[in-house]
N, C-alpha and C positions, 0 to 999 in steps of 0.2 A: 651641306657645308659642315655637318654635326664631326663627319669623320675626319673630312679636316681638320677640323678647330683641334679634334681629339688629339692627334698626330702633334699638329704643332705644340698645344701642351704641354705633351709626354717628353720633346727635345727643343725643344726652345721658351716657352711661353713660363713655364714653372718656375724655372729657375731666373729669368728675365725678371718677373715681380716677385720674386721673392728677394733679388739682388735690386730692385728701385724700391719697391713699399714691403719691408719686412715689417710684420706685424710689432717685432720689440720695439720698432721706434714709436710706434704709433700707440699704446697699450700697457708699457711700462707697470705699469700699477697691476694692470690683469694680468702679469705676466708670475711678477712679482709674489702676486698671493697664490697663485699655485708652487711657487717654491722655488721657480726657476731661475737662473741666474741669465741677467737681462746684461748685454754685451751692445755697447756701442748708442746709447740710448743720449739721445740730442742734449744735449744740456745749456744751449743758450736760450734767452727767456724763447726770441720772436720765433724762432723755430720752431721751437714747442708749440706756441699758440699757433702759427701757421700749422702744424702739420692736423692738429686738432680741430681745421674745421676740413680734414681732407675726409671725401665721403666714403663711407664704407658701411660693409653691413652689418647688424649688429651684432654684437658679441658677448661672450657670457664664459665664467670660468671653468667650464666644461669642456670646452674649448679650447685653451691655453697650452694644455702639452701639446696638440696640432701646432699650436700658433709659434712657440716659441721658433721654429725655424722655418716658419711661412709665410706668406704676403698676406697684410691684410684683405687682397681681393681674391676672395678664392674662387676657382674655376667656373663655379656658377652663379658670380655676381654680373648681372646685370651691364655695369658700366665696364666690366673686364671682356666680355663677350663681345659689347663692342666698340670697345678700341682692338681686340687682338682682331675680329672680320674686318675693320675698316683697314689696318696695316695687311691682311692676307689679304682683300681685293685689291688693294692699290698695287701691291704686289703683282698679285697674279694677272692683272690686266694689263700692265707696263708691259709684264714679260711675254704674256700670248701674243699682245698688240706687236712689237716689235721683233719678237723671234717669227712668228706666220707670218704678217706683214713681209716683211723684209726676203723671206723663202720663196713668196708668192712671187714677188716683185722681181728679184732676181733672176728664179726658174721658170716662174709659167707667162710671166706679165712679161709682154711682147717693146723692149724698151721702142721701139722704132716709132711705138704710137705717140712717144713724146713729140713728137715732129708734126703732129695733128695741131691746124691752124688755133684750134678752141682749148689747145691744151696751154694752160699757163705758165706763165715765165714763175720759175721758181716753184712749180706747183707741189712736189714731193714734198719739200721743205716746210708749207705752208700747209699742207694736210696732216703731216706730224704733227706739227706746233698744237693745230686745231684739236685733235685729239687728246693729245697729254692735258691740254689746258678743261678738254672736258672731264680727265677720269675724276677731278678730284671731285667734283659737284653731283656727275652720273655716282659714284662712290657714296657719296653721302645719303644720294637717295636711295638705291640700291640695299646698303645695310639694315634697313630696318625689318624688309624681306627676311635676311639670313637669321637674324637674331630673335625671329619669329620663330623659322623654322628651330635652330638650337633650343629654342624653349619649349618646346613640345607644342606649336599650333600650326596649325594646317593638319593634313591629312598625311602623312610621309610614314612608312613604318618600315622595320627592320628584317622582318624574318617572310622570308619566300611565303611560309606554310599563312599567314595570313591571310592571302590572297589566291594564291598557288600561282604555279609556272605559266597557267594558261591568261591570269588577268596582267601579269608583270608584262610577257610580250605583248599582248594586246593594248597596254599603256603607253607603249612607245608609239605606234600609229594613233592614238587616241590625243595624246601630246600633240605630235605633227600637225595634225588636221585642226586642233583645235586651238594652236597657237599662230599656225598659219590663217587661218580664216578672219580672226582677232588683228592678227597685224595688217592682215589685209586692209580693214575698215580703218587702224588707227591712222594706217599711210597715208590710206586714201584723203581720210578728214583732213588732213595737214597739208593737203594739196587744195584746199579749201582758201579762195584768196583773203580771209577774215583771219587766218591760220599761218596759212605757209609764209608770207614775208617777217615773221616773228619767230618760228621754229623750222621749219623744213628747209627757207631758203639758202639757208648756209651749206648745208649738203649736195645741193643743187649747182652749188658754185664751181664743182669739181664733174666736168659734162662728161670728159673723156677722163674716169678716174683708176687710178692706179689704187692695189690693196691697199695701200696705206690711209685712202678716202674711205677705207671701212667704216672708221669710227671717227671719222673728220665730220661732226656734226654738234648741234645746238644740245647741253648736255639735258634739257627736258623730252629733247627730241628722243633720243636713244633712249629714255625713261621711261617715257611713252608707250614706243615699240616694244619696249621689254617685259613690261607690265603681265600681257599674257603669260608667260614664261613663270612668272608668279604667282598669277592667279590659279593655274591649272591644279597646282596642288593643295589650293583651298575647296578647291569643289571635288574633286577624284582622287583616291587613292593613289599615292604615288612611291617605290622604293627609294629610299634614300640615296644610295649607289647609284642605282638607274637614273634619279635627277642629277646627279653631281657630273655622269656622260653625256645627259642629252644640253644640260647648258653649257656643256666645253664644247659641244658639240653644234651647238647655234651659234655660234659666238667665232667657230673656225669657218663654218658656212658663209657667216655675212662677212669675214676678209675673201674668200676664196671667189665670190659672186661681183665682186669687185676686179678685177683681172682685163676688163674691159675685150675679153674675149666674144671672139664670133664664128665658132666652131658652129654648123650647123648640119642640120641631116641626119643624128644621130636619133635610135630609135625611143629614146624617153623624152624627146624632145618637144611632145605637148602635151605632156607629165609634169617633168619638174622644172623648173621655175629656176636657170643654170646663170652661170654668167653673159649669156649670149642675149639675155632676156633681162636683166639688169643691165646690160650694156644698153638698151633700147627705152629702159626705162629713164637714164641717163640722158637721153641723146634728143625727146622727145617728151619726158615728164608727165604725162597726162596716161600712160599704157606699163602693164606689167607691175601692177603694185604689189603681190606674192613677193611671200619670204623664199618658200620653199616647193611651191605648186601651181602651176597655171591654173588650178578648177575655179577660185575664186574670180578669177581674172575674167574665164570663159563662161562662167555665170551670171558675171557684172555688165558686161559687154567691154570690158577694155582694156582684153587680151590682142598683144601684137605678136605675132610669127617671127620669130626671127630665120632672116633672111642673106645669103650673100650679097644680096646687093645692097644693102643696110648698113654693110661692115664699115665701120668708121676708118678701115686700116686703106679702105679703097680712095679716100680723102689726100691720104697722106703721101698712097705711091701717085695719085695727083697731082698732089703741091710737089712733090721732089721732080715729076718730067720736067715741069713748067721750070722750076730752078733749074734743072740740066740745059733746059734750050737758053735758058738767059745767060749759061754760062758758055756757050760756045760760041 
């Protein structure tokens, strides 16, 4: 996220607190004995005293030519890092959730499954709602992660020659296998009846779910799942770059696996862990708890095949004869 943060910065974030907390309001006197002429400085009592217990860090008149035309919070305080990640994740998850979602739904998500008896009245609606109401809580937990990493901990580094070409790709199958394996177990646990009616079963509510049910879930739930995605770069060396793809890259995965498809027969098909196998996991709950891989599944014992004759969509051209003959 570091390069993010940088970027936004450079075009919006600099100039944003330097126009809400310029340092001459807050400072007046430090401004002042460096010789500067202090412009627009509060002058009623409560103001002052309010603005005076507004938290910042601390300052010295060494300082002060910086400050005269800057935000008291500058780029590497703490509580500026993160408020500006919590406004770029709520951001950026609104917009992926809703722009993929919505692309998915439209072009690959087969509407005719709405017609499946298990599918719910109003359920689109009601799977947004669910999600928006989760970013802000998933967000809160979420950021502590980012603001980790912006402060130099975890493992993440910048330059190729650190590591070289050969351990950077090698990191991305390293990620995969190790974040898949992790989610495997957390899924699992939550399928745990002491578990799932508290966090999992909200997700579950969505049988026959459209991408929008991506992140229609309990916001500890997705916390959860996510965790690995975090951890890896506390134990392994990780490019900064490279993590900023692979979690846009998890995150379009788990809308895309929702599509309630049932393509089958295709040759990676007890490989990866597709929408065809999240449809099943869906439909049956107890089979296919993979993010991204059947091995953990096929290891566990409770991997299911997906199957044409499984296809939910066989349901539905079902229910529609039976309506045809009752209408003739």
């Amino acid at each position: 996220m570091e390069y993010i943060l940088d970027a936004a910065d450079d075009y919006l974030f600099d100039k944003a607190y330097s126009a809400l907390l310029p340092a001459s309001r807050f400072v007046p006197s430090l401004l002042q004995s460096a010789n500067h002429t202090v412009a627009s400085v509060p002058t009623s009592p409560w103001v002052s005293q309010l603005l005076s217990y507004f938290p910042h860090p601390p300052l010295t008149s060494s300082t002060a030519a910086e400050l005269a035309s800057a935000s008291i919070w500058p780029r590497d305080y703490i509580l500026r890092q993160t408020l500006s990640l919590s406004i770029m994740t709520m951001v950026g998850i609104h917009l992926m959730y809703l722009t993929v979602a919505a692309a998915s739904y439209y072009f690959i998500f087969n509407r005719e499954m709405e017609n499946h008896p298990r599918f719910l009245d109003g359920q689109v609606g009601k799977e947004i709602r669910c999600s928006l109401k989760a970013f802000p809580a998933l967000t809160a937990m979420t950021v502590p992660w980012f603001v980790g990493e912006v402060r130099g901990h975890g493992r993440y580094y910048d330059r190729i020659d650190d590591y070289g070409w050969g351990y950077a790709l090698a990191s991305i199958p390293m990620f995969l296998l190790f974040t898949d394996y992790c989610i495997y177990w957390v899924h699992r646990l939550e399928h745990h009846p002491s578990i799932y009616k508290h966090l999992h079963k909200l997700h579950h509510k969505w049988i026959i779910p459209t991408p929008f049910a991506s992140h229609a879930f309990h916001p500890v739930d997705g916390y959860l799942q996510s965790l690995p995605y975090h951890i890896f770069p506390m134990i392994f060396p990780l490019h900064k770059k490279l993590y900023l793809i692979l979690f846009s890259f998890v995150n379009l995965w788990s809308i895309l696996i929702h599509d309630s498809d049932m393509i089958t027969g295709h040759p990676l098909e007890k490989i990866i862990n597709g929408p065809a196998h999240h449809t099943l996991h869906h439909l049956y709950f107890t089979v296919n708890y993979g993010q991204y891989f059947t091995w953990a599944d096929r290891t566990h014992l409770s991997y299911r095949q997906p199957d044409a004759s499984l296809d939910p969509m066989l349901q539905v051209k079902m229910q529609q004869k039976k309506e045809s003959k009752k209408s003739q």
